[in-house]
C-alpha positions, -999 to +999 in steps of 0.1 A: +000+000+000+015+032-009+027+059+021+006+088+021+022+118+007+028+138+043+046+105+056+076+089+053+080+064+029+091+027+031+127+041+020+128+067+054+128+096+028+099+122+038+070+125+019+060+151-009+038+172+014+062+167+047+091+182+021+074+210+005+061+223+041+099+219+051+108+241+028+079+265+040+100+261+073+132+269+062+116+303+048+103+309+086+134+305+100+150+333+078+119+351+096+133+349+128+163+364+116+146+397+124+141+387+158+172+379+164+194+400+142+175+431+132+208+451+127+219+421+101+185+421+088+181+460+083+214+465+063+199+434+037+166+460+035+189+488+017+200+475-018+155+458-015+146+491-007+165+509-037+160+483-069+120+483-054+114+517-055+125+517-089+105+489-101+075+504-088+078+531-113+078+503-143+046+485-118+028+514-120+030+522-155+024+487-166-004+495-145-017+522-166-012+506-194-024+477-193-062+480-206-036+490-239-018+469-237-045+441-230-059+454-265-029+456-281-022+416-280-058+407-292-061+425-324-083+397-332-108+409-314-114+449-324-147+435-350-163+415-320-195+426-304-197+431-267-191+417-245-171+392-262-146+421-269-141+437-234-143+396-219-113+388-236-094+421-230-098+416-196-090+379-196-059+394-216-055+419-191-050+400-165-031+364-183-002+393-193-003+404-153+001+369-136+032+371-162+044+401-156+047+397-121+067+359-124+089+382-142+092+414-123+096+392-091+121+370-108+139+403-128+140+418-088+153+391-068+184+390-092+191+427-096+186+433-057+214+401-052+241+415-072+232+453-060+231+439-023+260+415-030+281+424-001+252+428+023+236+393+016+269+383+021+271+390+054+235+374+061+249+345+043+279+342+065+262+344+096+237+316+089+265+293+076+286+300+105+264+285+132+274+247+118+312+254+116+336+267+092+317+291+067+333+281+026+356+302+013+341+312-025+372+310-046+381+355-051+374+367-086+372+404-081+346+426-081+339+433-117+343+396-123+312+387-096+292+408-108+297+396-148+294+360-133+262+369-115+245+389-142+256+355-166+237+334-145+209+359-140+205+360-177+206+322-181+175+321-156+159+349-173+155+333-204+136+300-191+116+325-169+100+343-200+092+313-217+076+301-192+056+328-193+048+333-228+033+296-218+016+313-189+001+338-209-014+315-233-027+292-206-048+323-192-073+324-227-085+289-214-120+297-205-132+302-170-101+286-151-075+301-174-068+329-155-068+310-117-041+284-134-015+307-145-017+325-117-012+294-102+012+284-117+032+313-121+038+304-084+049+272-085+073+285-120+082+317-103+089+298-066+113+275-086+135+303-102+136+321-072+150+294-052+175+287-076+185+320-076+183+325-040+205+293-032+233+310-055+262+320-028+257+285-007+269+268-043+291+292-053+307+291-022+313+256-027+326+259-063+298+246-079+280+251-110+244+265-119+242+230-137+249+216-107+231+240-081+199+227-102+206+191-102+209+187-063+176+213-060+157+189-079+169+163-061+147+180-030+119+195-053+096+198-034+115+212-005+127+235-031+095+247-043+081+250-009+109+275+002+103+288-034+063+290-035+062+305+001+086+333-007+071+344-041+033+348-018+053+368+002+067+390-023+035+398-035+026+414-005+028+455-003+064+457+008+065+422+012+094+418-011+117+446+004+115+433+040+117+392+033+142+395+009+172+394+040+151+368+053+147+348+018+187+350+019+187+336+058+166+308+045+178+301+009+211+294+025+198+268+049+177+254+015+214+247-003+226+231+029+202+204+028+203+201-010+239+195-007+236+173+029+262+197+047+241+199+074+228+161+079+249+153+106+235+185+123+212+176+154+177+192+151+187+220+180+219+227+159+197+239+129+168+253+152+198+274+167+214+285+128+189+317+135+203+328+172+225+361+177+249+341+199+274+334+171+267+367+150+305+386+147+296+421+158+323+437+140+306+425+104+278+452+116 
């Protein structure tokens, strides 16, 4: 008889539903970051608070636009009656919305990461030192961290809009159209994110985006629950500016299990990755 998904199976390896909620987890336990480090936590708000502000300026024109840009992709439909004409704007509307934000929220979590590189840095470090020696990422320089990042940025990017364009067609399904790519967009846009997100525990490591993939999919579902949970959050008014130091906090404990660093680690050690005791004060 098969295990039901929230258990463990016959194997010992969780179940679907007990590893996507663990990666809910991991997410909360970047929250409590802010409980225990708000100093930490504040200096990862700065480079959020900058790249948001100015992609609320592109939000709010899209914003403005859109009824245009709803009529703009359904030429088709200028010689229809009403309300066929208006029904499928809006359905238009609101299919080019759901992807618009996967990739505004994809486009911002990777421009905020190389802006805030030396800030999330510091959150990573802290998180990573509370189970030993923190990895030494091999030094390229400056200029040749940021090339590397916006490379990899750019190789996510381009499976991120054609996903979309997929999204976008998916919404002109009648009646439930809309609901699935918006839907789905989560469960796309939660992916990327975490990918993204995981980047410095890899890098660190000297490991590849091929390979940062490969040992998330290995836990995918743990993966897309850390993933999933954080996009919700995102969507949130200022929810992406003030969970993105936490998304860091928890992304980093995310690679750690993908890569079993940490399965030797009692459960108090990892309840504990979060506490101030081992934070160096001079990295403030």
């Amino acid at each position: 008889m098969a295990s039901l998904p929230g258990k463990s199976r016959r194997d010992g390896k969780p179940g679907t539903l007990r590893e996507f909620f663990t990666g809910v987890g991991l997410l909360g336990q970047g929250l409590r970051v802010w409980v225990t480090a708000p100093r930490l936590m504040l200096l990862g708000v700065i480079p959020a608070l900058i790249v948001g502000a100015v992609f609320l300026v592109g939000i709010i024109a899209l914003g403005i636009n859109l009824e245009g840009v709803a009529t703009a992709v359904t030429p088709f439909a200028t010689g229809w009656g009403e309300p066929f004409r208006t029904g499928i704007r809006v359905i238009a509307g609101l299919a080019f919305l759901a992807v618009a934000v996967l990739i505004v929220i994809y486009t911002f979590t990777t421009v905020t990461l190389i802006v805030g590189d030396p800030f999330y840095e510091k959150i990573w470090r802290h998180v990573e030192s509370r189970f030993g020696t923190v990895p030494e990422a091999p030094h390229r320089g400056f200029w040749r961290s940021v090339g590397r990042d916006v490379g990899t940025g750019l190789r996510m990017l381009i499976p991120t809009i054609l996903a979309g364009v997929a999204l976008f067609v998916l919404g002109f399904i009648p009646l439930v159209g809309t609901i699935l790519a918006a839907t789905l967009g989560a469960f796309v846009g939660g992916w990327f994110l975490a990918v993204e997100l995981a980047g410095p525990g890899f890098d660190a490591r000297g490991l590849s985006l091929r390979e940062r993939r490969r040992a998330l999919r290995a836990r995918r579902a743990m993966t897309l629950g850390f993933g999933v949970a954080t996009y919700v959050l995102f969507l949130l008014p200022l929810g992406a500016v003030l969970v993105m130091p936490a998304a860091v906090a928890g992304a980093t404990l995310l690679s750690r299990r993908a890569l079993g660093a940490d399965s030797q680690v009692t459960a108090d050690k990892r309840r504990a990755a979060v506490e101030p005791a081992d934070l160096d004060r001079t990295d403030l």
